[in-house]
Backbone bond lengths (Angstrom), bond angles and torsions (degrees), N, CA, C in turn:
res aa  C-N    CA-C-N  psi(-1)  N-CA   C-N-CA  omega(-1)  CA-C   N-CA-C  phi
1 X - - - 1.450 - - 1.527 108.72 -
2 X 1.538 104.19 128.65 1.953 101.72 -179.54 1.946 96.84 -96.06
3 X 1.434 89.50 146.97 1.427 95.75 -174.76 1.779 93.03 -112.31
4 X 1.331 116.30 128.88 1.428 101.73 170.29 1.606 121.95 -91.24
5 X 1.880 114.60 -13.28 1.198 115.12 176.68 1.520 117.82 68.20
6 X 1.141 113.27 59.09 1.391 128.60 -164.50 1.319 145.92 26.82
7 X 1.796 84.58 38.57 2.025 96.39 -176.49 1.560 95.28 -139.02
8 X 1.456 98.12 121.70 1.469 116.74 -178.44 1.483 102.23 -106.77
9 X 1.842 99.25 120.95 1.728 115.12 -178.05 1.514 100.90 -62.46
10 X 1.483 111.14 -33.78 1.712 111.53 -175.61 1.076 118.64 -69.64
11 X 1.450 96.19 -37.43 1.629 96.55 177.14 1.697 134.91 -87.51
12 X 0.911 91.96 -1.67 1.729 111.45 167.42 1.450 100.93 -82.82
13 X 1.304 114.18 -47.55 1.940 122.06 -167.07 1.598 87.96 -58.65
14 X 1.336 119.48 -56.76 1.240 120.06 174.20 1.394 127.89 -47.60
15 X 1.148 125.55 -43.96 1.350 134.74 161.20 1.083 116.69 -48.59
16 X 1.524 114.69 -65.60 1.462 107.52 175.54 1.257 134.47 -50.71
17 X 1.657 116.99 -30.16 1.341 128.31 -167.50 1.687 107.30 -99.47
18 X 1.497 109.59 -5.68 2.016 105.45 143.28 1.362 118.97 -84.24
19 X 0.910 93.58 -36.95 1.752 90.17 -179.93 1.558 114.21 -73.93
20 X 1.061 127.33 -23.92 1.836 131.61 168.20 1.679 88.03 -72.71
21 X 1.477 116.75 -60.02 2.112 94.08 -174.87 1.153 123.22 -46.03
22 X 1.700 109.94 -43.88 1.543 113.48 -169.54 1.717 106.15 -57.14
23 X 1.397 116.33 -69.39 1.553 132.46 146.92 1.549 98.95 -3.64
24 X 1.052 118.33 -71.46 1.997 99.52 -144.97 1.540 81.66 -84.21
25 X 1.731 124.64 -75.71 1.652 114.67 -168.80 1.588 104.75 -14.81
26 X 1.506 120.87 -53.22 1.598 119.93 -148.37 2.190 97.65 -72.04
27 X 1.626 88.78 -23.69 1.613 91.69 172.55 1.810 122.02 -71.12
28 X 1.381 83.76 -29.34 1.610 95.94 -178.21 1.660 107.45 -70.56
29 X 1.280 103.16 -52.25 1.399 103.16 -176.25 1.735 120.05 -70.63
30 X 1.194 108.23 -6.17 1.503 115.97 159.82 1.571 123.20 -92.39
31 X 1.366 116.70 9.37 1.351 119.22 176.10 1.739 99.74 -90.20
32 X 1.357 122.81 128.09 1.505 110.84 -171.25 1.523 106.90 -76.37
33 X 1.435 129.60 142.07 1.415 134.43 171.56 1.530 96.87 -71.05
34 X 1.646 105.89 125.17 1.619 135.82 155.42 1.255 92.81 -28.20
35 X 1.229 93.56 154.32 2.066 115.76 147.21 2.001 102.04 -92.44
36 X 1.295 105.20 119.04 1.461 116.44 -136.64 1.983 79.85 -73.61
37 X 1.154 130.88 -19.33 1.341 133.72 -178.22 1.559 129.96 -34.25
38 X 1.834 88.72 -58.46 1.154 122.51 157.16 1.629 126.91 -54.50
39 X 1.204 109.62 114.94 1.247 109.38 -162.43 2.032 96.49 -76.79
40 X 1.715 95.14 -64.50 1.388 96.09 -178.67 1.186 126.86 -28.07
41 X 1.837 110.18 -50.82 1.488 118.17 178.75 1.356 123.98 -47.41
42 X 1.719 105.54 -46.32 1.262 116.43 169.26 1.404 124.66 -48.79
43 X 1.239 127.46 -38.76 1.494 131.62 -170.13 1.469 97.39 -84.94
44 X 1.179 120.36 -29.13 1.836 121.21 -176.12 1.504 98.35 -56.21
45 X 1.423 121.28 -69.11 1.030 142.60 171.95 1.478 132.42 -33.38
46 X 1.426 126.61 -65.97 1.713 119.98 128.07 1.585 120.27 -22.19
47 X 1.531 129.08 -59.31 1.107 138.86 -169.46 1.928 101.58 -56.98
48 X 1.125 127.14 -63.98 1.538 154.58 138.16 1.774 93.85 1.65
49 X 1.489 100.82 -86.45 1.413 105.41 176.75 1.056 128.44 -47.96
50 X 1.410 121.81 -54.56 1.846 126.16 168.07 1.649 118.91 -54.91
51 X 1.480 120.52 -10.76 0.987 118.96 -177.44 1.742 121.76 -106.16
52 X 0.795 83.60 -34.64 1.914 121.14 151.45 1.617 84.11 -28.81
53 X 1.895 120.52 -93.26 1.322 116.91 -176.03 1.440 138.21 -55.15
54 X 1.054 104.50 0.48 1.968 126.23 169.22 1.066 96.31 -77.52
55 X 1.248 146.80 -60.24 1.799 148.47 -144.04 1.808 95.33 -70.99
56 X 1.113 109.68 120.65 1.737 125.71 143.09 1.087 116.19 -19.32
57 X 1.310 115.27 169.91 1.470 128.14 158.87 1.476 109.39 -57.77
58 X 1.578 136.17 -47.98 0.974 136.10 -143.22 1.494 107.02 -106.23
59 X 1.434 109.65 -25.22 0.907 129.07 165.73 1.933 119.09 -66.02
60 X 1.029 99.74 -36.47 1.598 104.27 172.51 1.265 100.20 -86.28
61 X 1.065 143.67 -34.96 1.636 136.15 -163.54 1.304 84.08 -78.81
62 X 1.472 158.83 -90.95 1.736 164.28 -157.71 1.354 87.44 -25.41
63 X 1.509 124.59 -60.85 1.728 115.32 -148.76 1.376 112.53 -93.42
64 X 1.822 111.15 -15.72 1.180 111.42 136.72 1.603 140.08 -48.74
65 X 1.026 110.65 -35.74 1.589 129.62 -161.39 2.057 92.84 -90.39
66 X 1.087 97.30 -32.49 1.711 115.82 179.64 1.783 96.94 -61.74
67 X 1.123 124.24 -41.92 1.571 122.79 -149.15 1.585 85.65 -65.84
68 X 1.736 107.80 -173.97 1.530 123.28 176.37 1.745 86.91 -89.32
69 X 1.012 106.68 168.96 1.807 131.81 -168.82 1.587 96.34 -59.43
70 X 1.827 92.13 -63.42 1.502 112.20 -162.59 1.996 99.16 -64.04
71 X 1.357 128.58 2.12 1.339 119.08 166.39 1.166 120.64 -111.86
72 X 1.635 136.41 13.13 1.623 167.74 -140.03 1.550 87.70 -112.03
């Protein structure tokens, strides 16, 4: 019988992987929405977003930690 002694590997994996959603959404929602007119702007903006899902764990927590308080 394995005893884990009150630390769950799942539940940390779990932990970690709300706290990276809360983190990136709060990144997403700090990227400002284009004036949809603008084509260029538009593609910046997608571009912004798709890159957003490239970043690590550690990598999203820094550019999180980067934002102003009041966007956390």
């Amino acid at each position: 019988m394995q005893h884990n002694y009150g630390y769950s590997p799942s539940a940390a994996g779990q932990s970690l992987l709300n706290r990276v959603v809360r983190q990136r959404n709060a990144l997403r929602a700090a990227i400002p929405k284009p004036d949809f007119t603008d084509e260029a702007a538009v593609d910046r903006y997608i571009d912004a977003k798709r890159n957003l899902n490239k970043l690590d764990f550690r990598e999203v927590h820094e550019a999180y930690m980067a934002l102003p308080e009041e966007q956390r």
